[in-house]
N, C-alpha and C positions, 0 to 999 in steps of 0.2 A: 313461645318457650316450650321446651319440649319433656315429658316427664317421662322417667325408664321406673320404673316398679321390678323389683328383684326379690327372694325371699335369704335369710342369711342362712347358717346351719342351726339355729336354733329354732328355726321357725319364725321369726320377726321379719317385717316388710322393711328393706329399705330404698328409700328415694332419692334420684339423682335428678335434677334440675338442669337442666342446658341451655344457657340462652344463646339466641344469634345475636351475632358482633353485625353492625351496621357500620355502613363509611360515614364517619365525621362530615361534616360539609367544609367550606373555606374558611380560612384564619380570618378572624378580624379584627381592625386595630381598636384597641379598648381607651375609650376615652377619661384621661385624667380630671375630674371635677374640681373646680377653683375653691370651691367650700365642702366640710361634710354633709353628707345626708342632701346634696344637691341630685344627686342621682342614685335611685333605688332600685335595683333587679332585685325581681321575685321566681322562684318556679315549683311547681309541685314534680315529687317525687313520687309516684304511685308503684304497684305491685311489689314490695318488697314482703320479705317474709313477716308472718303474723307479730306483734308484740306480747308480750302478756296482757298487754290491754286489750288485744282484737284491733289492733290498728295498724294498716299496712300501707304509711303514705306518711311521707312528710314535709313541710312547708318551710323550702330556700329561700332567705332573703339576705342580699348581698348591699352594702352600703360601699 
């Protein structure tokens, strides 16, 4: 990720964020489960911007 630091006309810094786009990989076919909660995907989300709490990561779980 790439960070540009600029200053405004008042004198304050501001910051612009650029992330690189990466290629997706292949489609794949998503399998239907016969009961709920039979199959659980999990993922963590890291590097997002700070919370008020100082926390910059979140935890996906898809039933």
């Amino acid at each position: 990720m790439n960070t540009l630091l600029t200053l405004s006309d008042d004198g304050s810094i501001l910051a612009e964020l650029k992330a690189k786009l990466v290629p997706s990989g292949l489609l794949q076919h998503v399998m239907i489960p016969e009961w709920k909660w039979d199959r659980v995907t999990m993922d963590f989300v890291l590097g997002l911007p700070l919370s008020p709490k100082k926390k910059d990561a979140i935890w996906v779980v898809l039933d």
